[in-house]
N, C-alpha and C positions, 0 to 999 in steps of 0.2 A: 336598561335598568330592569332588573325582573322585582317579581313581586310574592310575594310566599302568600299564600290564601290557605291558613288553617282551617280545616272543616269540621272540627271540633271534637273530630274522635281520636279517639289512642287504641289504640293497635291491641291487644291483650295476649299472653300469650292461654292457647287453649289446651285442652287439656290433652288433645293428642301430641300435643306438639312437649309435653312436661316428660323427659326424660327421668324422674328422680324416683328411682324403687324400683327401677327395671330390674339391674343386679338383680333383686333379694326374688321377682319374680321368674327372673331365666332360673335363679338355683334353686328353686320352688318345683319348676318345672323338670330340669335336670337330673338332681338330686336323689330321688328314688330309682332311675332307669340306675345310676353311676351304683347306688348300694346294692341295689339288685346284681348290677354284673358283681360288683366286688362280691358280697357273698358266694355267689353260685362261683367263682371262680377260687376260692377257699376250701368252696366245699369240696369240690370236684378234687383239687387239689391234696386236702385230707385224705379223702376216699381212696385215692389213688395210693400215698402214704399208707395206711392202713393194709391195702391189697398185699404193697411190697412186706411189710411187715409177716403179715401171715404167710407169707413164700419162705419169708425168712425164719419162722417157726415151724414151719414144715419140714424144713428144711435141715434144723438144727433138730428134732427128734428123727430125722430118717440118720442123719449121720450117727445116731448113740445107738442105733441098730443095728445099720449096717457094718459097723464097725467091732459089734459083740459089745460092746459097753454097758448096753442095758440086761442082755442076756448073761452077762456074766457076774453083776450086780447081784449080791446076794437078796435073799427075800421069795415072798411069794408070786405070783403071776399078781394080783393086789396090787404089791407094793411096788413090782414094774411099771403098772401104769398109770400108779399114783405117782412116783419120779417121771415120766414122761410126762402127767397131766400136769405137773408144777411147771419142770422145763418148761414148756407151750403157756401156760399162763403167766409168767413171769414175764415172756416176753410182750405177749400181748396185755399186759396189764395197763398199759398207757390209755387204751380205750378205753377201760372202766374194768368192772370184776367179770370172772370167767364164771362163776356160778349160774347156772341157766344160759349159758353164752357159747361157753365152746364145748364141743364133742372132738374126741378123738380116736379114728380108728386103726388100727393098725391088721391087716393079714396078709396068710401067705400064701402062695399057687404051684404049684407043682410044674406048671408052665404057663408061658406069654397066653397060648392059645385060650387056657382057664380064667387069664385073665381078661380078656379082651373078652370070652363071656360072659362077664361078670359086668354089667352095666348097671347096675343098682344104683340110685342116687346116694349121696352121704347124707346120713343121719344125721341132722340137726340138732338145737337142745330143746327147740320148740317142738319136738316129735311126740307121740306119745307116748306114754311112759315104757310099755311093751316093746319099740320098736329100739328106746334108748337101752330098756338090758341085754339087746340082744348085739349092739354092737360089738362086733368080736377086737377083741387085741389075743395078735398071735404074731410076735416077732419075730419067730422062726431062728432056723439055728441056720450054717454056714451054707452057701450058696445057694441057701430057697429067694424066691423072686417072692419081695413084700410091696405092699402098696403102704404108705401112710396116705392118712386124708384127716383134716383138719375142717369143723367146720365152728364159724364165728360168729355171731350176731350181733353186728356191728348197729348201734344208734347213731342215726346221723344226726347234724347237728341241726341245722333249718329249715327243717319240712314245710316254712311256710314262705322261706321268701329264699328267691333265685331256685335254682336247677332243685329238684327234689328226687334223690337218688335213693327214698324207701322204695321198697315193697309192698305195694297195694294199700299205702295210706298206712300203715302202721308204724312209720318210724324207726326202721331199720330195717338193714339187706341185710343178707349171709353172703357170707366171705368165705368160698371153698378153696381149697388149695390142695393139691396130689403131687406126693412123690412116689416113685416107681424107681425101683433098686433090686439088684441081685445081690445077698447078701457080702461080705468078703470074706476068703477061709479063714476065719479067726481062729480055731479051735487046732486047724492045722499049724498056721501060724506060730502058735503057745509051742507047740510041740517040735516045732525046729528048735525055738529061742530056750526050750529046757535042755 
């Protein structure tokens, strides 16, 4: 026969042992690392977005040159590279306005050698004012060797949470981008097809 001898206590459950709100604090805990990555990985993303973008503006004003399109464009030197400043900012218009944003230069070398002297950085819109009238646009006429250069000041989007891909704390990089092109005989070209 056995005998059960209660000893008058009950068990309690304590407090380490109380599973309930763990959830809310694992994703307490989780939750900022996970936003952080997702941000930075957006942003990173964009940036890169953007990069492509501007190649592809650079890209789309070297070919209206190279091809005499813009040289053949009625108007003053002006009004050339107010048509090229549109083209280029229409395209990049998705990132915000080009006013104080993009520069664009365009000249010409007589050859590679001239060019490849020529190491000057591209002029920005944050330049000073001096440095922006001096940017040349000279598209050149049929087989001169041009450089386009484009340059952007791109605002990132969360300089404060994940990857922070400004410049020196200020909230935004520049976005350079170079085409190098020998022009095509266009002007010859005309004068077969006349």
């Amino acid at each position: 026969m056995s005998v059960l001898v209660s000893t008058g206590k009950r068990r309690r459950p304590g407090l380490l042992r109380d599973s309930r709100g763990s959830t809310a604090v694992e994703f307490a805990i989780i939750a900022p690392v996970f936003l952080m990555a997702m941000f930075s990985i957006f942003e990173v993303g964009w940036f890169f977005y953007a990069n492509s973008v501007v190649d592809a503006a650079v890209s789309d004003a070297g070919r209206q040159i190279k091809t005499g399109q813009l040289q053949k464009s009625g108007g003053t030197s002006d009004d050339k590279y107010q048509q090229i400043y549109t083209k280029v900012c229409n395209i990049l218009k998705t990132f915000g306005g080009c006013e104080n944003r993009l520069t664009v230069e365009v000249n010409t070398y007589s050859s590679f050698t001239d060019l490849a002297a020529d190491n000057n950085p591209p002029t920005c819109a944050d330049a000073p004012p001096d440095q922006l009238d001096a940017i040349p646009f000279v598209p050149g006429g049929e087989l001169e060797i041009v450089r386009v250069r484009i340059c952007y000041i791109y605002n990132t989007l969360n300089p404060a949470i994940g990857v922070n891909l400004a410049e020196s704390g200020s909230g935004k990089r520049r976005l350079i981008s170079s085409l190098i092109f020998r022009n095509e005989p266009f002007e010859t070209n005309a004068k077969k097809r006349d």
